[in-house]
N, C-alpha and C positions, 0 to 999 in steps of 0.2 A: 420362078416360084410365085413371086406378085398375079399372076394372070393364070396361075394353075391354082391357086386357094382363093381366087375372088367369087368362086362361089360355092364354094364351101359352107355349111349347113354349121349353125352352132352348137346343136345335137351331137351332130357328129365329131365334132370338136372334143365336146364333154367325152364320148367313150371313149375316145382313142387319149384323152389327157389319163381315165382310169386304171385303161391295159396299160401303160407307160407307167405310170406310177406304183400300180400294186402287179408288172410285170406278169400279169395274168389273166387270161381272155374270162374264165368261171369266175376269178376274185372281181372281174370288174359288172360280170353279167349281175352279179350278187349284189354287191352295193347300187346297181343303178338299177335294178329289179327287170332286168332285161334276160332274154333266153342267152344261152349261150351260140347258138348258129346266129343271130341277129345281132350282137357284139362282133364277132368275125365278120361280119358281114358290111358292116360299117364300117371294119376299119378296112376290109378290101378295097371300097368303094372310094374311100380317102386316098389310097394307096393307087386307083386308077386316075383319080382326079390329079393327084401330086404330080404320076407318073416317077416314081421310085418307092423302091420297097425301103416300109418306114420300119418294119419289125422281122427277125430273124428266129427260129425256136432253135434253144439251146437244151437237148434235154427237155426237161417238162417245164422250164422255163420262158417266157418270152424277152429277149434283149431288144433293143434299138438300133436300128442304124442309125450313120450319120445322120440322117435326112429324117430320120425318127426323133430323134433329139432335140435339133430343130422344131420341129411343130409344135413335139412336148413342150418346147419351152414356152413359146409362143401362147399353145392353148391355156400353159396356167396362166400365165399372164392376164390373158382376157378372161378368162373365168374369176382371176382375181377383180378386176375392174369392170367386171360385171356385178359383182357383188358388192364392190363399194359404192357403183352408182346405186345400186340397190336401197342398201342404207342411208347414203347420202337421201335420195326423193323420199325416203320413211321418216326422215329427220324432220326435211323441207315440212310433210303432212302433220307435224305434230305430234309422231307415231312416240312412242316410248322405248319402244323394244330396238335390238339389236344382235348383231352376231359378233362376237369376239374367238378368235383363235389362241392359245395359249400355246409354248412349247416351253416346259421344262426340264433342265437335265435331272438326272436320275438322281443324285443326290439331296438335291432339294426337294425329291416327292415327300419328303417328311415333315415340308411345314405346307407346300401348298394347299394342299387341299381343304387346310383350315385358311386359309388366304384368300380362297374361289367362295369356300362358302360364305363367309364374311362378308363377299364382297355383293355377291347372287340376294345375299340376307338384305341390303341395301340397294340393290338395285336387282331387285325378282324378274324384272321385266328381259336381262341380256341373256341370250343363247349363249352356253359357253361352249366350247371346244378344246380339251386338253389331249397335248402330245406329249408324254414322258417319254427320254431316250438321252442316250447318250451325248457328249457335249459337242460331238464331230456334227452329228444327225442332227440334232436342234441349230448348229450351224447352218448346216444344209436348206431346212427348213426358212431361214432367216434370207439363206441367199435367193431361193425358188420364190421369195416371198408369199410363204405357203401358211405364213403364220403372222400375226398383227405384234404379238410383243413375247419378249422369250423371256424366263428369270435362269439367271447365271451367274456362275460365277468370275468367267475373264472375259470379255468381249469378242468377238472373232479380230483380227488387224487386218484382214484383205478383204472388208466389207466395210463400205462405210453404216455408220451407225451411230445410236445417240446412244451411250449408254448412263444410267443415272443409281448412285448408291441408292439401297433401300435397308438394309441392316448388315452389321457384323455379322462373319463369319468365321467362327473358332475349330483350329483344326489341331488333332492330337495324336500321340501316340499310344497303341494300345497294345495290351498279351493280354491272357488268360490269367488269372488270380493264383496258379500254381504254379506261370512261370518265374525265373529266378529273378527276371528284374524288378519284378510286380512288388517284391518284397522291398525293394531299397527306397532308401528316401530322397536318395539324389544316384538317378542316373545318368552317364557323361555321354554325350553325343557320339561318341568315339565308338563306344561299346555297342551300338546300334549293329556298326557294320561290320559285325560277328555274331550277328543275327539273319536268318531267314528272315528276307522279306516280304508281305505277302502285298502285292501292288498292284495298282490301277491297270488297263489298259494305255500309251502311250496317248497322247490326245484330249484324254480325259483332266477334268480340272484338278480331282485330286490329286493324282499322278505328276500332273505337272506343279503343283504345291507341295510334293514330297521333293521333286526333283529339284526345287532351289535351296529346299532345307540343306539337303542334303550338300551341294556346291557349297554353299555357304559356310557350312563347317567341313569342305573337303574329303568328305563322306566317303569313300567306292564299297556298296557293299562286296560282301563276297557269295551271298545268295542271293536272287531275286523270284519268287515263285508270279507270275501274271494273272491275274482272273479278272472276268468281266463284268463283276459289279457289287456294289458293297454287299449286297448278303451274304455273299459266298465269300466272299473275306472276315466278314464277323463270323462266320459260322466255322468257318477253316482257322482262327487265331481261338475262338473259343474249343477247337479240335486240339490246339497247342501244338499247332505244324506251324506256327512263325508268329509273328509280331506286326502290326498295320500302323501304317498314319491314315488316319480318315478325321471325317466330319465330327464336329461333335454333334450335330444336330440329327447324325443319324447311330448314334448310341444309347442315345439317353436310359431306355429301356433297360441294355443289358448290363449297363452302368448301375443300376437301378438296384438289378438284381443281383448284380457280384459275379453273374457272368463273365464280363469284362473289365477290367482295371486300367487307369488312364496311369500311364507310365511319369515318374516328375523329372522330365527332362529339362533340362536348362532352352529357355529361348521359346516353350509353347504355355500355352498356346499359339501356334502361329495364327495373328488375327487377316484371314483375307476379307473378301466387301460381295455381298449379295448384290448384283445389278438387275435393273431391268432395261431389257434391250429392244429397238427397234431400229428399222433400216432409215437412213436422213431423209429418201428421197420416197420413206412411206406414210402415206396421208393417214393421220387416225382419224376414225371415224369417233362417236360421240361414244359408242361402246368401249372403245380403245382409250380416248383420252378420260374416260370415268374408271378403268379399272387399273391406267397409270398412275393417276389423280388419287388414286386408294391407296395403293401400293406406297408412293411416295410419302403419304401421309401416315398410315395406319401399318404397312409391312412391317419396318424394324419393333414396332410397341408389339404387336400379333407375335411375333416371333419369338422375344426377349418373354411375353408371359405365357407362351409354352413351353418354353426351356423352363422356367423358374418354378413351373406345375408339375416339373419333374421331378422325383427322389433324387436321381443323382443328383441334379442341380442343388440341389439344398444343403447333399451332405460336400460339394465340390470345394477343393481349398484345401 
């Protein structure tokens, strides 16, 4: 492999990282404004220099082979550390500006964006880049290092990493304002699991924050309904097809309105911790360590006076 990619073009590097990534010859012709016969045609061309086929079509798909995988990983790599030399020699000049990558889990989309602007407001000069997705994928992200710093809520454990609190994280349970429990003033944990449940995908943080509640009081429901991401569980508990534990930071709204009712079970809020994550063995650049440096300072205050700008907040207790 050493003597079959040493002269390999960095061009061609970057297309065949794009088919690999977004698994499609047109999805990568598009992003890197190239035709689609001249994308295919570079990655042949890698593919004769390799000497093994790096991609296989599955369907209208493209997969990887072994030998595909490999390169892929390889090419983000260097495209990464092309990019922080980048930065890095902008620094060196004096330059101001910079590029930051972002990856949040979906749950958190409810405060970040007030957090990126906050931070863009104090420093106009950084290119930002945000990936919203689920807590598996922003793993992903972290291990590809495809991203500079992720906001979460548990850390990945087979990735080393720095993780650091940035605020409280209050999670609850919730029905519909007509369902029966909505009415009482003290609900028993016990009674939960004679309820439909309407839950996370496995992996996910909230999911795995229901799942210790739930041990913890010895829980086994006896429904569990799965769906893939809080709207469609606010909107399916507001349908009064079950009952959720979720975020609170992503109710507030319909808390607000009497949509939603936070059920007064003994033991929540269960309070988790907002982190912000990076890889140990990744360099932040001046972009990176300014919008940590924000985070850590300014995240939990940002956060606590959005909640508090909320109705429900006010009427809460």
């Amino acid at each position: 492999m050493p003597s079959a990619m040493r002269n390999v073009t960095l061009h061609r590097l970057r297309v065949f990282e794009a088919v690999a990534r977004l698994e499609s010859v047109s999805g990568a012709a598009k992003e890197l404004h190239l035709t689609q016969p001249a994308v295919s045609m570079q990655v042949k061309q890698l593919e004769d220099q390799v000497g093994l086929p790096l991609t296989e079509r599955i369907g209208r798909r493209i997969q990887l082979t072994e030998a595909g995988q490999e390169v892929a990983l390889h090419a983000r790599r260097l495209a990464e550390q092309l990019r922080e030399a980048e930065a890095a020699l902008d620094a060196l000049k004096g330059l101001r500006g910079g590029r930051l990558s972002i990856g949040v889990v979906s749950t958190a989309k409810y405060f970040a964006p007030r957090l990126l602007a906050e931070c863009q407001r104090l420093h106009p000069e950084i290119d930002l880049k945000l990936a919203v997705a689920n807590r598996s994928d922003v793993v992903q992200l972290l291990a590809e290092n495809s991203i500079d710093l992720a906001i979460m809520g548990t850390p990945p454990q087979h990735i080393e990493c720095e993780a650091e609190r940035i605020a409280a994280h209050p999670m609850a349970w919730l029905a519909a304002p007509g369902h029966p429990l909505a009415a009482l003033r003290r609900v028993e944990p016990a009674r939960l699991a004679h309820e439909r449940l309407l839950v996370r995908e496995p992996g996910s943080g909230t999911r795995s924050a229901m799942d210790r509640y739930l041990r913890t009081h010895k829980m086994a429901p006896s429904q569990m309904l799965e769906m893939s991401s809080n709207e469609t569980i606010k909107q399916a508990v507001m349908a009064e097809m079950g009952i959720a534990f979720l975020s609170e930071h992503t109710v507030g709204l319909e808390v607000a309105a009497r949509r939603l009712v936070r059920l007064r079970v003994p033991d929540t809020p269960v309070m988790r911790q907002w982190f912000a994550v990076h890889r140990t063995d990744k360099r932040l650049l001046p972009a990176a360590r300014a919008f940590r440096e924000f985070l850590l300072r300014d995240g939990a205050r940002l956060i606590e006076e959005q909640m508090a700008a909320s109705p429900a907040q006010r009427r809460k207790g």
